[in-house]
C-alpha positions in Angstrom: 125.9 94.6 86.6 122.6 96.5 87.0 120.9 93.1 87.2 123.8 91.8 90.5 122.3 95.3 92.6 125.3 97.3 91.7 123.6 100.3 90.9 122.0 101.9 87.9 123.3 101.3 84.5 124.6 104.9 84.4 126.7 103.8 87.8 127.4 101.0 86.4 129.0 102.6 83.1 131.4 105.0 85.3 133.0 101.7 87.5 133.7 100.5 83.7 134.9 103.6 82.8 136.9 103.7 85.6 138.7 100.4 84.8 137.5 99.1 87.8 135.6 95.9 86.3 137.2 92.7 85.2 135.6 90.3 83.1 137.8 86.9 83.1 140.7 88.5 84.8 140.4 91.7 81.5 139.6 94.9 82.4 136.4 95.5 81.1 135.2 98.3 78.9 131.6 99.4 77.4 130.0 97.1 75.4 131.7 94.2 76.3 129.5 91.2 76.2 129.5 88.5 78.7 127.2 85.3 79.6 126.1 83.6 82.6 129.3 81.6 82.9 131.4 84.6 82.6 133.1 86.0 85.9 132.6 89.3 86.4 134.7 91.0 89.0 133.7 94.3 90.7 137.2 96.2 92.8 138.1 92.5 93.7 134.7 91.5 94.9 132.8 88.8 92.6 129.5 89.4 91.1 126.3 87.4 91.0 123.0 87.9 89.9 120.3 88.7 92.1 117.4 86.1 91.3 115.0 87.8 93.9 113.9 91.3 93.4 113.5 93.6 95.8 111.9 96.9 95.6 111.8 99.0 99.1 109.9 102.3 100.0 112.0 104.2 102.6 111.4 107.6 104.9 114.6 109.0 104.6 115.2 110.9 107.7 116.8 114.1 107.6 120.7 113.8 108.3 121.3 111.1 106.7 123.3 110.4 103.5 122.0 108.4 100.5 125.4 107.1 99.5 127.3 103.5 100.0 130.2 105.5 102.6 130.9 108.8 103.5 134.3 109.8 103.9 133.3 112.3 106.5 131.6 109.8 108.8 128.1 111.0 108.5 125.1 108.6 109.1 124.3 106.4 106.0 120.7 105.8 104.8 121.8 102.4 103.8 122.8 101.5 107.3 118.9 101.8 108.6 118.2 98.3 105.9 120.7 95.9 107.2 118.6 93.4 107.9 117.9 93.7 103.6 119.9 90.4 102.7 120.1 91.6 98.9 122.7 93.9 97.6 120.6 97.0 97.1 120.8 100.6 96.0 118.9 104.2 95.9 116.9 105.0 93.4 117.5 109.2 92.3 118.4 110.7 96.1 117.7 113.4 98.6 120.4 115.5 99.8 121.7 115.1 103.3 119.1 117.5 104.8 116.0 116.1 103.1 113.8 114.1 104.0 110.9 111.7 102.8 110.0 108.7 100.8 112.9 107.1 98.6 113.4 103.5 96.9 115.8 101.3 97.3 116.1 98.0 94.9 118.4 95.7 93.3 116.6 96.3 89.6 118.7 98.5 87.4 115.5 98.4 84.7 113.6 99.5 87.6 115.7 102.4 88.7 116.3 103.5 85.3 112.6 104.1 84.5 111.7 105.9 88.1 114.3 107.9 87.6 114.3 108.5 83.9 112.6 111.7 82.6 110.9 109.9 79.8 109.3 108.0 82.0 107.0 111.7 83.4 106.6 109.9 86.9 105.7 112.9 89.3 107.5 113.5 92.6 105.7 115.6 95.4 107.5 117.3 98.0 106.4 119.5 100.7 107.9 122.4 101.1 108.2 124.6 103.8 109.8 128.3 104.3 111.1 130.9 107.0 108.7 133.4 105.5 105.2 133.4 103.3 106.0 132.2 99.4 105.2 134.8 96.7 102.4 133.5 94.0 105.1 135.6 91.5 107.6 133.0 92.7 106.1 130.0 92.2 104.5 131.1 88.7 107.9 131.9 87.5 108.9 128.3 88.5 106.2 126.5 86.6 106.8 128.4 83.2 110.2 127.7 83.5 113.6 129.2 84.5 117.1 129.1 84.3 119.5 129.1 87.3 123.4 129.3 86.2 122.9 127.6 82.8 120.7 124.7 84.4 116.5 124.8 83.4 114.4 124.1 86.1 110.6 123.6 85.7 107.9 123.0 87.8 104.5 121.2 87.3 102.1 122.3 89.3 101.8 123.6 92.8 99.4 123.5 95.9 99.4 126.0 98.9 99.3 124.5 102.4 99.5 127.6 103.9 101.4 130.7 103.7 105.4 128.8 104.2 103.8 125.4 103.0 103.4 124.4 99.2 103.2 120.7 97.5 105.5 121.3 94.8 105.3 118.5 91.8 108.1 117.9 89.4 108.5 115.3 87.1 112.6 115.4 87.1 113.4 116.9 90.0 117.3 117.6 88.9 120.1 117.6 91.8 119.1 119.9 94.2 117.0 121.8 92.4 114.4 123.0 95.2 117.0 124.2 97.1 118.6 126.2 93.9 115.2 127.8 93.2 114.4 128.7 96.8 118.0 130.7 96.7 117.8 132.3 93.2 114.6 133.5 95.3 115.9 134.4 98.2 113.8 132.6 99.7 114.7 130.7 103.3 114.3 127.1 103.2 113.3 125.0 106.7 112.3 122.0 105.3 112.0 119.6 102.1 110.2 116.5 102.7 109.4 114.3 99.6 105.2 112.3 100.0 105.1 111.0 96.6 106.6 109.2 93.4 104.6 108.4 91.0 101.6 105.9 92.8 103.6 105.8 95.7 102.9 107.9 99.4 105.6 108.2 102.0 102.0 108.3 104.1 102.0 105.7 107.3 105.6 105.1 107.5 107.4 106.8 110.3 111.0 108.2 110.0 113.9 105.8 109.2 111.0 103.1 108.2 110.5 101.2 105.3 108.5 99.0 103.4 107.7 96.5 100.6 106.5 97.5 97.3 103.5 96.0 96.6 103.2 93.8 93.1 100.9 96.3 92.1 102.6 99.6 92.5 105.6 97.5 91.0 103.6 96.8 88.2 102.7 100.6 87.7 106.3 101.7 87.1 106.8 99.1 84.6 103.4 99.8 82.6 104.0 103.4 82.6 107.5 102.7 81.1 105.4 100.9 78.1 102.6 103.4 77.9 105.7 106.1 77.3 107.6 103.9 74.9 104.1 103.0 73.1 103.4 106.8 72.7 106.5 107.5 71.0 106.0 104.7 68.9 103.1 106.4 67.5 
């Protein structure tokens, strides 16, 4: 399903779950195997695989959602790529009022190892605050904390100036600026994401997009085997 530009395996797993998949007219559950002759059914629709992959850079704008609908009718990120002709999906996401660079793709393997933290693939945000942020605050975020059960850690850090810092995480957990900046008390204005991995959000404007080049492709997929060669080790 990964490989037709569902979604990620782990989405894929909860439409299974959910009884939702049909393979041959049976409802599907984990594990089942099926071959290229198979029909695999998807709520009704029919699935095929995706022969050409695509692999998209995108400035999310802020106010727009990184979801497939929105049952409150708010703008959908996915609506600024309709002239993609592949199925295609976010990779990780930015809440409604982030902004910055995203992927989109139609490569389950892909997603899984930009998004995985195994993988260590950094993600750089700019931050920026209604008033200066503490050095005590951001020291306390790199050796680690824990916000309502949930640890949060950061990598490293840059000032911009007094409200602006890079900030550099590696798994950059669901909304976890945000959660850190109030544990803080600390007023957020803006989070805007530059960087993942090899990748800058750097030239494209708002709501623009672009190609991944074969070689920042490439990089993803040989930092994946650098990681699983280390472990081998």
């Amino acid at each position: 399903m990964a490989r037709c530009g569902i979604g990620s395996r782990r989405h894929c797993e909860s439409y299974i779950r959910e009884g939702r998949v049909t393979v041959n007219g049976v409802i599907a559950v984990l594990g089942t195997r099926v071959s290229p002759s198979d029909r695999v059914v998807l709520d009704k629709k029919p699935l095929h695989l995706e022969i050409q992959k695509v692999y998209l850079a995108v400035n999310k704008p802020a106010g727009y959602l990184c979801a497939n609908s929105d049952s409150r009718g708010r703008p959908l990120l996915l609506d600024l790529l309709e002239d993609i002709p592949q199925r295609i999906f976010h990779v990780g996401r930015l809440d409604f009022r982030s902004s910055g660079l995203i992927f989109y793709t139609n490569d389950g393997s892909f997603s899984k190892i930009v998004s995985h933290p195994s993988s260590s693939i950094e993600k750089e945000y700019l931050v920026e605050t209604k008033q200066p942020i503490s050095e005590a605050t951001l020291q306390k975020y790199k050796r680690g904390l824990t916000i309502d059960g949930e640890g949060y850690q950061l990598r490293k850090y840059q000032y911009k100036t007094p409200r602006k810092v890079l900030l550099t995480l590696i798994e950059g957990k669901n909304r976890e600026i945000r959660r850190v900046f109030e544990h803080f008390r600390a007023d957020l204005s803006r989070i805007h994401r530059v960087r993942i991995g090899c990748v800058h959000v750097r030239g494209l404007p708002a709501g623009g997009y672009r190609l991944l080049s074969r070689k920042e492709v490439s990089w993803f997929f040989n930092r994946e085997k650098g990681q699983r060669n280390d472990r081998g080790h």
